[in-house]
PyMOL Python script that loads the backbone (N, CA, C, O; Angstrom):
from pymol import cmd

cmd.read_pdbstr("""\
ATOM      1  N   UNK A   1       0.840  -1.172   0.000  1.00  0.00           N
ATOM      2  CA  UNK A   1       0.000   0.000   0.000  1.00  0.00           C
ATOM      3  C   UNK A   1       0.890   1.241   0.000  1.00  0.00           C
ATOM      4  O   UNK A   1       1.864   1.371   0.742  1.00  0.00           O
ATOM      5  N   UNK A   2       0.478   2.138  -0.888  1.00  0.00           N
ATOM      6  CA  UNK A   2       1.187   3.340  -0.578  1.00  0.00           C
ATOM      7  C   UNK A   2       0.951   4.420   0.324  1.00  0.00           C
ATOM      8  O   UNK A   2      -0.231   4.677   0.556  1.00  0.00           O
ATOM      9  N   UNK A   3       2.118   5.325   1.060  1.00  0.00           N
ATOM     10  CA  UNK A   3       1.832   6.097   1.938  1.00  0.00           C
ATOM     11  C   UNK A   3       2.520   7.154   1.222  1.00  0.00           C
ATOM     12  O   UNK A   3       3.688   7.151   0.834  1.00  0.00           O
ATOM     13  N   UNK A   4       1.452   8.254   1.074  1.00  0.00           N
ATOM     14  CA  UNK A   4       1.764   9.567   1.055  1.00  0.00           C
ATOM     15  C   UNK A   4       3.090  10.590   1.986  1.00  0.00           C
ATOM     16  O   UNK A   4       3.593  11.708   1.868  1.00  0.00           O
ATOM     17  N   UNK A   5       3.203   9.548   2.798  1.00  0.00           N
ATOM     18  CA  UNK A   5       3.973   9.876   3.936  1.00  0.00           C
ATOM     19  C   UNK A   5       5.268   9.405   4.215  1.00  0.00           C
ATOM     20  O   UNK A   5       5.051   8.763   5.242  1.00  0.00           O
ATOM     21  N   UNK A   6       6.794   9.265   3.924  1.00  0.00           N
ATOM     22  CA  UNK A   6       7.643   8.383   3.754  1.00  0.00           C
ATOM     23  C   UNK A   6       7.630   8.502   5.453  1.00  0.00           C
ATOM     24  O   UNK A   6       7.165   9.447   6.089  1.00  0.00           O
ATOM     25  N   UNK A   7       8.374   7.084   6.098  1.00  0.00           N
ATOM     26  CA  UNK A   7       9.101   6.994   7.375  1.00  0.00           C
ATOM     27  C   UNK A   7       9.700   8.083   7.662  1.00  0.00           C
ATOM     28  O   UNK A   7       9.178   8.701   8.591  1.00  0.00           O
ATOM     29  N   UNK A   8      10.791   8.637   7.109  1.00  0.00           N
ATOM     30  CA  UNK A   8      11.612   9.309   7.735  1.00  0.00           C
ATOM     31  C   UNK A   8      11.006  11.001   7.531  1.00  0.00           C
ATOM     32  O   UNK A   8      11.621  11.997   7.910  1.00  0.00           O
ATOM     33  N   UNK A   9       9.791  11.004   6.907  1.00  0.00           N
ATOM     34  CA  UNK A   9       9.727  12.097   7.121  1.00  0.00           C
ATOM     35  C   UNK A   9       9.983  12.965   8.852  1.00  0.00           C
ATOM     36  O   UNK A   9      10.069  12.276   9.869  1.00  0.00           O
ATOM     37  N   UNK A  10      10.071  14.497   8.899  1.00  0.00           N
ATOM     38  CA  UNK A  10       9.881  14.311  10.249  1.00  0.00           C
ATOM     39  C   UNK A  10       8.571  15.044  11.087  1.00  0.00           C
ATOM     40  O   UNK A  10       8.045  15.819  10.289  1.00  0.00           O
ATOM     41  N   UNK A  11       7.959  15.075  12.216  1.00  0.00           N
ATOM     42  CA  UNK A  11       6.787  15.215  12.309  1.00  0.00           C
ATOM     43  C   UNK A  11       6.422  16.238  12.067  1.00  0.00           C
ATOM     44  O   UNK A  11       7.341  16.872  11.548  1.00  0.00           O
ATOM     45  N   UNK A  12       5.009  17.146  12.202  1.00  0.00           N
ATOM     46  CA  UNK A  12       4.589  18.342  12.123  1.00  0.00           C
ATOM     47  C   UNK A  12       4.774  18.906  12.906  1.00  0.00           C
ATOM     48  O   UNK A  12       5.082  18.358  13.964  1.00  0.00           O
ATOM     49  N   UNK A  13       4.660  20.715  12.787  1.00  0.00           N
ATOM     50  CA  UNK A  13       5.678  21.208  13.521  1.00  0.00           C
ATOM     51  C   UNK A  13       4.529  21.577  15.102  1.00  0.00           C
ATOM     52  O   UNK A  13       4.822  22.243  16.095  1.00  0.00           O
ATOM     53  N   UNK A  14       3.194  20.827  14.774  1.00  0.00           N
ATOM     54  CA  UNK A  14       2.694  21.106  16.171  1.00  0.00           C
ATOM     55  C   UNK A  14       2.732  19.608  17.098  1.00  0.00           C
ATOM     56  O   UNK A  14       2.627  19.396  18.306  1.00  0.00           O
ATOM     57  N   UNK A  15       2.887  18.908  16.180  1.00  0.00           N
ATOM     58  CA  UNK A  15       3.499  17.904  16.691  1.00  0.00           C
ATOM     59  C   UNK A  15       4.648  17.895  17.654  1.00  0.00           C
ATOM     60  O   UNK A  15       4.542  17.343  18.750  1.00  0.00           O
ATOM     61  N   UNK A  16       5.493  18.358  17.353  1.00  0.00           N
ATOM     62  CA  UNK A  16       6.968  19.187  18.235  1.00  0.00           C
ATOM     63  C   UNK A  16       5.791  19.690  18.922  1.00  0.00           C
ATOM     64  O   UNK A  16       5.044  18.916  19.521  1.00  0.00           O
ATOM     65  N   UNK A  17       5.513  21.361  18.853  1.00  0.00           N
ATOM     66  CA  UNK A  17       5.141  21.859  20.246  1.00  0.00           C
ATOM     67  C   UNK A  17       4.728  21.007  21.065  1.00  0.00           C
ATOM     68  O   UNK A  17       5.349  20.755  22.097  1.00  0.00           O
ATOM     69  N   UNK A  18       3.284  20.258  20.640  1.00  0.00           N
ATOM     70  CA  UNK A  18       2.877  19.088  21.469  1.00  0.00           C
ATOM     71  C   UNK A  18       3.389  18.065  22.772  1.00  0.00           C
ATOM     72  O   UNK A  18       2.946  17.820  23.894  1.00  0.00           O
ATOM     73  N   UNK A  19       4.593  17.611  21.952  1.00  0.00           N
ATOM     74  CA  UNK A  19       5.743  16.582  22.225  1.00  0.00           C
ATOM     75  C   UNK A  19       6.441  18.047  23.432  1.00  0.00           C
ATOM     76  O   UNK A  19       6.647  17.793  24.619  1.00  0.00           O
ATOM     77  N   UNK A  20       6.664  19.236  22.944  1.00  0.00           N
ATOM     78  CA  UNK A  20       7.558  19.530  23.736  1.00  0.00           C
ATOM     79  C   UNK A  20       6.934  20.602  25.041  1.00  0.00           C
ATOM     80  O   UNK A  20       7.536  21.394  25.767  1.00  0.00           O
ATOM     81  N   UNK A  21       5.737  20.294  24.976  1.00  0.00           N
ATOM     82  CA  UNK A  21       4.606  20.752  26.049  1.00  0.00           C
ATOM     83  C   UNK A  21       4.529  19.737  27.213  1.00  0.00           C
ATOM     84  O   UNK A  21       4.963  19.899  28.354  1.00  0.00           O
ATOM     85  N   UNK A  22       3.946  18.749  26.746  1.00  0.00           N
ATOM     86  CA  UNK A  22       3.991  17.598  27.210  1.00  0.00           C
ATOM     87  C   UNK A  22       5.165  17.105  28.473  1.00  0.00           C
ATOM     88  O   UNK A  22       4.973  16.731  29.630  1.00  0.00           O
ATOM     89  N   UNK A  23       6.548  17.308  27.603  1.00  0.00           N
ATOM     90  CA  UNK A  23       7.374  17.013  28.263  1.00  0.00           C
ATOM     91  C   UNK A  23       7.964  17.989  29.377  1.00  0.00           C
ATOM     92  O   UNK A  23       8.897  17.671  30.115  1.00  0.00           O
ATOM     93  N   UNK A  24       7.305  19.217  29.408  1.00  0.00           N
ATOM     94  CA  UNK A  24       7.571  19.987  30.229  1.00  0.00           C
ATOM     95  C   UNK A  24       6.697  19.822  31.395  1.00  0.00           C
ATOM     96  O   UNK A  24       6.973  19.922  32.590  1.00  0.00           O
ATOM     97  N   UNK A  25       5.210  19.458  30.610  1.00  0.00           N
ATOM     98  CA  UNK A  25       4.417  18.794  32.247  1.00  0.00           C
ATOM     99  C   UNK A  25       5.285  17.226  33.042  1.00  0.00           C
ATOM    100  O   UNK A  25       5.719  16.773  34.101  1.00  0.00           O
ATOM    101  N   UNK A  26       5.128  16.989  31.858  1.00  0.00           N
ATOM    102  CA  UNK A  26       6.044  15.510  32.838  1.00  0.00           C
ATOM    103  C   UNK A  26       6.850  15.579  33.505  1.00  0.00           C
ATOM    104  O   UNK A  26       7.005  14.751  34.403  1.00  0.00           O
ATOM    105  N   UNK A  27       7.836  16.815  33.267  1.00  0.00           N
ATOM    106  CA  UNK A  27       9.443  17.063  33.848  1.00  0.00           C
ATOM    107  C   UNK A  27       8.851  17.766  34.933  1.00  0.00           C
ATOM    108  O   UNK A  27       9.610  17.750  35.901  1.00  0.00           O
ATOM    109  N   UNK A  28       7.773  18.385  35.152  1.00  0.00           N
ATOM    110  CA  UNK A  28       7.377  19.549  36.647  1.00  0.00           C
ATOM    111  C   UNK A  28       8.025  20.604  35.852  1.00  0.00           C
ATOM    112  O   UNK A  28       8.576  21.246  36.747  1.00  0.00           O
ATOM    113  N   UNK A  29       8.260  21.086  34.956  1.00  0.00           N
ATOM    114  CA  UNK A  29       8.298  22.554  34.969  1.00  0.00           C
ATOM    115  C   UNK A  29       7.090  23.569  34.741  1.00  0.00           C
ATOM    116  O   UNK A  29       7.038  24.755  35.067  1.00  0.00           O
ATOM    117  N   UNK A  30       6.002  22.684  34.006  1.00  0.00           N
ATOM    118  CA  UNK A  30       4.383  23.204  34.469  1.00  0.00           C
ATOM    119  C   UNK A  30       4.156  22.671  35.506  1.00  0.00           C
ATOM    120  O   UNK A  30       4.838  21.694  35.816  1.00  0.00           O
ATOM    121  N   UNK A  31       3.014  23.194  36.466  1.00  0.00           N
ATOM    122  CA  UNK A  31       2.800  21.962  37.474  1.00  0.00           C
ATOM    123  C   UNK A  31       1.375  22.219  37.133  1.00  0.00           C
ATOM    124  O   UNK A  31       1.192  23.245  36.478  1.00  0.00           O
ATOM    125  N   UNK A  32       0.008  21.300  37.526  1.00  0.00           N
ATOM    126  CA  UNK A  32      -1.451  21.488  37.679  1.00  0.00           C
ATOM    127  C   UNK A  32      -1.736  23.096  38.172  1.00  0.00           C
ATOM    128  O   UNK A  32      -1.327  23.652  39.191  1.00  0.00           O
ATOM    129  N   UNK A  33      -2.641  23.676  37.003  1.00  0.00           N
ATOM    130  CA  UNK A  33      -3.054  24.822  36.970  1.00  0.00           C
ATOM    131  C   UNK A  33      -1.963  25.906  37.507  1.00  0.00           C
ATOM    132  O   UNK A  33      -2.111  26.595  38.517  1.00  0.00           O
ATOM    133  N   UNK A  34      -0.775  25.922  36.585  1.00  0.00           N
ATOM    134  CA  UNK A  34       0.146  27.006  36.386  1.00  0.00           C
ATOM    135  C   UNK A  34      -0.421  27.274  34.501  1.00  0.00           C
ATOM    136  O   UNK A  34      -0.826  26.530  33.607  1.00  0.00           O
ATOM    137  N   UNK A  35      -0.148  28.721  34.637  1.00  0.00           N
ATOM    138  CA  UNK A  35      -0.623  29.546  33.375  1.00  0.00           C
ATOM    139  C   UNK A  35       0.682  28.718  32.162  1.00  0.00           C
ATOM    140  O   UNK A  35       1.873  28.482  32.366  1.00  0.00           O
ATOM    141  N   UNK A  36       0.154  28.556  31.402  1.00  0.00           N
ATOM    142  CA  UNK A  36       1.519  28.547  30.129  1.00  0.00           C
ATOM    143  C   UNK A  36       1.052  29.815  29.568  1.00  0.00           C
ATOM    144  O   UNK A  36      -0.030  30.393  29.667  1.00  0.00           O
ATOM    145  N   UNK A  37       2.351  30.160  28.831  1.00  0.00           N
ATOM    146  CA  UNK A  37       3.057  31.302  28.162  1.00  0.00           C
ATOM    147  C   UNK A  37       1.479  31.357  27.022  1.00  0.00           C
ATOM    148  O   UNK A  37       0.733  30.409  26.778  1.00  0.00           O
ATOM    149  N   UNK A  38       1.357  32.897  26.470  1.00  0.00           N
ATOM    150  CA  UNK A  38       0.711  32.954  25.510  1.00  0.00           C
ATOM    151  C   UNK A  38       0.086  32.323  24.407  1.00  0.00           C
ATOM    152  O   UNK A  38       0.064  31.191  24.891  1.00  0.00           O
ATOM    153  N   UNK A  39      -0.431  32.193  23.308  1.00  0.00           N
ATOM    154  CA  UNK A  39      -0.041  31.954  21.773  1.00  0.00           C
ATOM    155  C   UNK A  39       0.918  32.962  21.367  1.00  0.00           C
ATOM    156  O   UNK A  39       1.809  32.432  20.704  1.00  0.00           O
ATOM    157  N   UNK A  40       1.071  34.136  21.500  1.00  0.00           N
ATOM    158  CA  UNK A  40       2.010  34.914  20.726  1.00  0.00           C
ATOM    159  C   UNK A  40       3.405  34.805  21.538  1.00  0.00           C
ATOM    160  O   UNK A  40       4.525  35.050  21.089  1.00  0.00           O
ATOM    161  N   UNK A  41       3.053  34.361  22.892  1.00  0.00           N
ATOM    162  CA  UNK A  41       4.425  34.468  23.080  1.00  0.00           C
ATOM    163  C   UNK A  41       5.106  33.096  22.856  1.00  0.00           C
ATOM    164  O   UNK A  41       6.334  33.041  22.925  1.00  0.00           O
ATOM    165  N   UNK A  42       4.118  31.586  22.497  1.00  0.00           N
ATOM    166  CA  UNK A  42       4.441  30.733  22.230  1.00  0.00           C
ATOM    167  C   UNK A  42       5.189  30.767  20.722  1.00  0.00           C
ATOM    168  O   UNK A  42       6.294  30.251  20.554  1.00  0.00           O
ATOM    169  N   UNK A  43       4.506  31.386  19.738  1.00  0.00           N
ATOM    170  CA  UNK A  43       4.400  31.605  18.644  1.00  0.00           C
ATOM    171  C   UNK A  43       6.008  32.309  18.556  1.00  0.00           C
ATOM    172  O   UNK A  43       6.708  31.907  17.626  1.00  0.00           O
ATOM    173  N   UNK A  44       6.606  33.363  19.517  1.00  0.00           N
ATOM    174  CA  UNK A  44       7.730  33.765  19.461  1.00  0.00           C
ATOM    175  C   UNK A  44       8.965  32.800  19.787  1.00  0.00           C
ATOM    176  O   UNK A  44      10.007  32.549  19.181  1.00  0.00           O
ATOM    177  N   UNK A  45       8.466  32.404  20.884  1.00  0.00           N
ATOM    178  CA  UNK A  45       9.367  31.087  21.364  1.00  0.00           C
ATOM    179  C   UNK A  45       9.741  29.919  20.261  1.00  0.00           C
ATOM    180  O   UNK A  45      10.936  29.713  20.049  1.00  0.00           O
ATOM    181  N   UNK A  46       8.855  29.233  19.631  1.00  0.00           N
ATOM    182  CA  UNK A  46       8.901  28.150  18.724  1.00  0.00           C
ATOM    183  C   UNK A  46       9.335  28.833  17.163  1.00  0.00           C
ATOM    184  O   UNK A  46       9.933  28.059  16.415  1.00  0.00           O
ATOM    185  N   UNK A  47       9.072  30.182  16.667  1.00  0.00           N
ATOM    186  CA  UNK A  47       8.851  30.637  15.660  1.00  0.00           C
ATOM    187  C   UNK A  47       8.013  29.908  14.306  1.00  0.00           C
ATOM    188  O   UNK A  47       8.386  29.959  13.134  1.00  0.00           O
ATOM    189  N   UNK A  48       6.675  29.163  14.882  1.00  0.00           N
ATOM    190  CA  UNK A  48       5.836  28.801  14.263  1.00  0.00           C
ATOM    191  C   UNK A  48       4.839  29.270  14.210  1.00  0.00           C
ATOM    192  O   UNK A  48       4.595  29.772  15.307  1.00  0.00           O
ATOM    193  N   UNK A  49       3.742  29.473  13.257  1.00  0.00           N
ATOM    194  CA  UNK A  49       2.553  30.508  13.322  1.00  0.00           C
ATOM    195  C   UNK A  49       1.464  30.076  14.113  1.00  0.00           C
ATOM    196  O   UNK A  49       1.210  28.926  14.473  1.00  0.00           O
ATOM    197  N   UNK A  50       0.535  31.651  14.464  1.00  0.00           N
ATOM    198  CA  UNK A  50      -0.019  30.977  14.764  1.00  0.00           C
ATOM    199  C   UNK A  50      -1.266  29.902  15.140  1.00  0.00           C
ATOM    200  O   UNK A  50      -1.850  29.713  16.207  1.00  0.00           O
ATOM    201  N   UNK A  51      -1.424  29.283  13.817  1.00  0.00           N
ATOM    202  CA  UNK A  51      -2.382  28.198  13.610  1.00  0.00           C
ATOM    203  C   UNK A  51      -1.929  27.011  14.004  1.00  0.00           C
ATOM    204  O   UNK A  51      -2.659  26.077  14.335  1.00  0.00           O
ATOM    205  N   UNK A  52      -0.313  26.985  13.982  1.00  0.00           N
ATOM    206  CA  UNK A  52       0.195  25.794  14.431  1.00  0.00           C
ATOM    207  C   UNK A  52       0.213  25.708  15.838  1.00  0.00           C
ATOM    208  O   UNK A  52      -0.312  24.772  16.440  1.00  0.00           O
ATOM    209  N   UNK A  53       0.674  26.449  16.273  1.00  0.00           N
ATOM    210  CA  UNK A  53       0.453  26.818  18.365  1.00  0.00           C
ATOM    211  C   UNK A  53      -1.070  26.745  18.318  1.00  0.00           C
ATOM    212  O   UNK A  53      -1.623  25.823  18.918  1.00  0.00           O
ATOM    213  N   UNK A  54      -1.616  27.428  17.813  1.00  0.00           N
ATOM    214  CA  UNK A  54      -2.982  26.863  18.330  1.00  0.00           C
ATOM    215  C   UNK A  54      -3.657  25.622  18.049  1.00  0.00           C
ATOM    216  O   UNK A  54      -4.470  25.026  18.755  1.00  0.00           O
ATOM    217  N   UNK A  55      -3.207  25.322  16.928  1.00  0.00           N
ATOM    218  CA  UNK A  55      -4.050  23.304  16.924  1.00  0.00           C
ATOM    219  C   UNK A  55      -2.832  22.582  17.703  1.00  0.00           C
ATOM    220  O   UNK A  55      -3.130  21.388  17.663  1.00  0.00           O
ATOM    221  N   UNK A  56      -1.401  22.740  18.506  1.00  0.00           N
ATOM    222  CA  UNK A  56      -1.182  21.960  19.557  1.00  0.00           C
ATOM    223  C   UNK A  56      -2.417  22.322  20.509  1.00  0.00           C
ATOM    224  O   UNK A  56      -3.303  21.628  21.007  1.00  0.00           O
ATOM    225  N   UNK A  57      -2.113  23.712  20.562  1.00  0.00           N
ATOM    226  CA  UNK A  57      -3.144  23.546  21.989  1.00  0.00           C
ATOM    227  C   UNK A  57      -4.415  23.212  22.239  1.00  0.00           C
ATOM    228  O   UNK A  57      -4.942  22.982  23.327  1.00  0.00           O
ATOM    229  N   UNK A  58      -4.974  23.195  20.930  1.00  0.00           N
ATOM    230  CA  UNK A  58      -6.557  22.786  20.530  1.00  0.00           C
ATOM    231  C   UNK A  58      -6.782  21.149  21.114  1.00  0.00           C
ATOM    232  O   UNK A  58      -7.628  20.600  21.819  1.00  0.00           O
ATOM    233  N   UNK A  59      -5.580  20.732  20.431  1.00  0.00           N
ATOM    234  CA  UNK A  59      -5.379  18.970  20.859  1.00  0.00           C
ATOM    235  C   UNK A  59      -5.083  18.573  21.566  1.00  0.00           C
ATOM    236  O   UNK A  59      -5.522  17.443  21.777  1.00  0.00           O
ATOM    237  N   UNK A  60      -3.901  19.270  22.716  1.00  0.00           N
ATOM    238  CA  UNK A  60      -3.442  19.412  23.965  1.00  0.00           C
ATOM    239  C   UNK A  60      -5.185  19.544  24.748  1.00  0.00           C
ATOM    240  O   UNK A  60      -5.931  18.565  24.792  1.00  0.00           O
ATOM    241  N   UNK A  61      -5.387  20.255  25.035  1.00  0.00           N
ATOM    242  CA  UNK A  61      -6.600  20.677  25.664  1.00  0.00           C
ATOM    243  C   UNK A  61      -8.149  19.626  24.962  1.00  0.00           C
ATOM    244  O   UNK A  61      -9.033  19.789  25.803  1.00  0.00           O
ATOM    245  N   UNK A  62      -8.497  19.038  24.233  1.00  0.00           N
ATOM    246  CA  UNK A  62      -8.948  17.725  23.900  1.00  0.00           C
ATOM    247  C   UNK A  62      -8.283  16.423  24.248  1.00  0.00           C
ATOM    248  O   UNK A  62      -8.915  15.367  24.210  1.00  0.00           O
ATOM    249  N   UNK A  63      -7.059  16.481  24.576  1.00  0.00           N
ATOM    250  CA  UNK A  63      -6.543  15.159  24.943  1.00  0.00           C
ATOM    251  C   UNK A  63      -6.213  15.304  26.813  1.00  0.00           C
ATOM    252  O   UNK A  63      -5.419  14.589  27.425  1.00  0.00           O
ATOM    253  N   UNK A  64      -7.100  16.460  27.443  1.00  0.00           N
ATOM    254  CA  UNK A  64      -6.976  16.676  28.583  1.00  0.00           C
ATOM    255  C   UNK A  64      -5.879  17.179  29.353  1.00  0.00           C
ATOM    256  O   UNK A  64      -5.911  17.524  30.534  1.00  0.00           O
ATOM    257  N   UNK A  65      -4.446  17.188  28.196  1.00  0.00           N
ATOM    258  CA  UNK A  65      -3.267  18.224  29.438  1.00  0.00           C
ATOM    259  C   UNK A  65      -3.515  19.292  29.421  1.00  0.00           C
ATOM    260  O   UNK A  65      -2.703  19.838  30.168  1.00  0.00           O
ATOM    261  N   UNK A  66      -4.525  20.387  28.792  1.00  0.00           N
ATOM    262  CA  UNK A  66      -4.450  21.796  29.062  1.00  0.00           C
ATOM    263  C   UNK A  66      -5.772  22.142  29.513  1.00  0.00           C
ATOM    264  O   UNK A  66      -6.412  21.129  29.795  1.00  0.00           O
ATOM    265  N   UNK A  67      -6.363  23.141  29.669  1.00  0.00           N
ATOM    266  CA  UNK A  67      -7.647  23.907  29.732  1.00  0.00           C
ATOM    267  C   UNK A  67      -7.399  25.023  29.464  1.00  0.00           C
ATOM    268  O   UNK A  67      -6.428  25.660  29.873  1.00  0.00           O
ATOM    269  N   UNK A  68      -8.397  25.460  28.617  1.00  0.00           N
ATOM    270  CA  UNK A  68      -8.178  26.785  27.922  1.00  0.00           C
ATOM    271  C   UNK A  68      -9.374  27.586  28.769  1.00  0.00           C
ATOM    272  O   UNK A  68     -10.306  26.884  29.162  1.00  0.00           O
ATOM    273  N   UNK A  69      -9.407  29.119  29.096  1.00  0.00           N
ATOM    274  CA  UNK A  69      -9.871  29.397  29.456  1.00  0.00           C
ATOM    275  C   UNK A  69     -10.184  30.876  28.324  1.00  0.00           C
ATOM    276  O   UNK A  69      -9.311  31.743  28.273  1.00  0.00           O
ATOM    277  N   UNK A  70     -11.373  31.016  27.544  1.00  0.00           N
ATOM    278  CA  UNK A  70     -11.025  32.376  26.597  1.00  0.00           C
ATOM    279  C   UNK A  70     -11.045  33.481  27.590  1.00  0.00           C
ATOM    280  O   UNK A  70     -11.743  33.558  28.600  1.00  0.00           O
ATOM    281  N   UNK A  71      -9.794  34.679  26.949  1.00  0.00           N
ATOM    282  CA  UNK A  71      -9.635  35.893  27.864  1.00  0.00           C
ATOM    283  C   UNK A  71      -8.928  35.846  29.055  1.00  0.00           C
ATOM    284  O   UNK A  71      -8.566  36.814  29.723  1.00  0.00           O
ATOM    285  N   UNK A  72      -8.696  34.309  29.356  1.00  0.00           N
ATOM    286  CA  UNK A  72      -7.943  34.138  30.645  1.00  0.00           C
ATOM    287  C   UNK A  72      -6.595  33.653  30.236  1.00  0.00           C
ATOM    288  O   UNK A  72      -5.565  34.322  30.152  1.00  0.00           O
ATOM    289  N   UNK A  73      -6.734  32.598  30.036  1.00  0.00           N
ATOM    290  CA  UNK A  73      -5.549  31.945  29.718  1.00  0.00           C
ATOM    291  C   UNK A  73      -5.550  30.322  29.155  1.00  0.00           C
ATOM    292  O   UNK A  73      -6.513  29.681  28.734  1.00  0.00           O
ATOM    293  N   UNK A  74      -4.011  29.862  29.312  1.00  0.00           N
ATOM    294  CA  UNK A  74      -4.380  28.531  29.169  1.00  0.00           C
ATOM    295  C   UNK A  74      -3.528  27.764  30.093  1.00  0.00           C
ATOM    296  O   UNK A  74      -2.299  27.812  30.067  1.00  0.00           O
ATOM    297  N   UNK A  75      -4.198  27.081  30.878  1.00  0.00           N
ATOM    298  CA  UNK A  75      -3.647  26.315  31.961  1.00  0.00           C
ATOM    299  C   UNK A  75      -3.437  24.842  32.094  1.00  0.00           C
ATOM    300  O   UNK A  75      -4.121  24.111  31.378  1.00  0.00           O
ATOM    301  N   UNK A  76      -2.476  24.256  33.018  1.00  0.00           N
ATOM    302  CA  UNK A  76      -1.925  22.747  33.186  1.00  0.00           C
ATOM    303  C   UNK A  76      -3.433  22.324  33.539  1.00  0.00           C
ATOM    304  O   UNK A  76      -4.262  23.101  34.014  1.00  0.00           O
ATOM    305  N   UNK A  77      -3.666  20.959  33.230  1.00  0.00           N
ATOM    306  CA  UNK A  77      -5.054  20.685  33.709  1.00  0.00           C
ATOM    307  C   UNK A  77      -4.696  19.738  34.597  1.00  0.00           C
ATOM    308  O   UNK A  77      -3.564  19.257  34.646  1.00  0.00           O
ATOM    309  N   UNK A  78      -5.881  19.344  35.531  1.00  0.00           N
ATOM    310  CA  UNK A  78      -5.357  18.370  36.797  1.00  0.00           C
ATOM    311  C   UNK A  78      -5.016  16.975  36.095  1.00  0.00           C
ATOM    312  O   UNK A  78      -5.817  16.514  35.282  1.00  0.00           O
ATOM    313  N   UNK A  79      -3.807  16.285  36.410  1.00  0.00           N
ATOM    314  CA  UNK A  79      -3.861  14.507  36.207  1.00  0.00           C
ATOM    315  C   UNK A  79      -5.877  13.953  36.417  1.00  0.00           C
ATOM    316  O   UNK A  79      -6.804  14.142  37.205  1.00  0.00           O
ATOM    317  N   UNK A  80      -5.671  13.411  35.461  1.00  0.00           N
ATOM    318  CA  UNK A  80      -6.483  12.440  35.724  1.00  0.00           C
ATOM    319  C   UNK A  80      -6.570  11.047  36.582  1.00  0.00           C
ATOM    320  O   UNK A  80      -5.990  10.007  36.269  1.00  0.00           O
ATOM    321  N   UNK A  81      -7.448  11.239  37.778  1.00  0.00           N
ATOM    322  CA  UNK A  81      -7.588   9.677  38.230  1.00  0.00           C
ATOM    323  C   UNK A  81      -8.052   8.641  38.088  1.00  0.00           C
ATOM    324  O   UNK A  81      -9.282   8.696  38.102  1.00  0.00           O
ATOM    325  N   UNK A  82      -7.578   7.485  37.925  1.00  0.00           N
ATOM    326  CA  UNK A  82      -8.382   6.611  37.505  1.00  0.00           C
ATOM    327  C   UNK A  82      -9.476   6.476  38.224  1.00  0.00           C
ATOM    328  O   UNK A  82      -9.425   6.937  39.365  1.00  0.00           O
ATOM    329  N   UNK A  83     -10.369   6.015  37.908  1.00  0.00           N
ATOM    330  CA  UNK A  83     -11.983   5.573  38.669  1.00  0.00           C
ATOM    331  C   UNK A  83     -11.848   4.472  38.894  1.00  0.00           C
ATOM    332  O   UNK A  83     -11.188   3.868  38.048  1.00  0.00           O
ATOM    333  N   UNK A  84     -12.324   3.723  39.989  1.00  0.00           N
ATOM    334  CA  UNK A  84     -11.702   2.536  40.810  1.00  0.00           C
ATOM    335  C   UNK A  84     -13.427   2.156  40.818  1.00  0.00           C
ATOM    336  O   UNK A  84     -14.376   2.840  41.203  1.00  0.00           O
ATOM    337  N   UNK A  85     -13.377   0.713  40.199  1.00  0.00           N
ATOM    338  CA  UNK A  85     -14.702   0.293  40.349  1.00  0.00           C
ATOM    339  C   UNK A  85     -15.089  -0.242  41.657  1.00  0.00           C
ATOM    340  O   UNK A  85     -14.131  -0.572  42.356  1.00  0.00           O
ATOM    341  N   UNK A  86     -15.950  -0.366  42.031  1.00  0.00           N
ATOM    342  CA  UNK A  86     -16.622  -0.667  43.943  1.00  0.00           C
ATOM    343  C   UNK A  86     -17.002  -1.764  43.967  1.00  0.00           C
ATOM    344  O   UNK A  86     -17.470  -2.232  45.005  1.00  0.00           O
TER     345      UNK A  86
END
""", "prot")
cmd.dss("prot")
cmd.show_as("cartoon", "prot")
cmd.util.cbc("prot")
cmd.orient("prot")
């Protein structure tokens, strides 16, 4: 089957932010409900536009590590606990 996509391509570039969001919650340098940096100031940091900072964070925040708040900000969201059946 063919893929439009070779292996070695390398990922998209919100893919990176993603990946490198992520790893900043994991490492504790976000912790649960600390503010992250802007879109524009993300957008300065990464020098990617910004549609790409915003569909990480669109997907970030659908896959539960962020919460966006409009006008406020966008924040670490709590770990999730598992639900323990009774």
């Amino acid at each position: 089957m063919y893929s439009s996509r070779s292996r070695s391509a390398p990922a998209p570039f919100y893919e990176t932010v993603k990946q490198d969001i992520c790893k900043k919650i994991a490492d504790g340098v976000w912790q649960p409900h600390d503010r992250i940096p802007s879109e524009a100031e993300l957008v300065a940091q990464y020098g990617f536009s910004r549609m790409t900072i915003n569909r990480a964070l669109r997907e970030l925040t659908d896959e539960g590590w962020l919460v966006r708040l409009q006008g406020v900000g966008t924040f670490v969201a709590e770990p999730k606990r598992p639900v323990r059946a009774v």
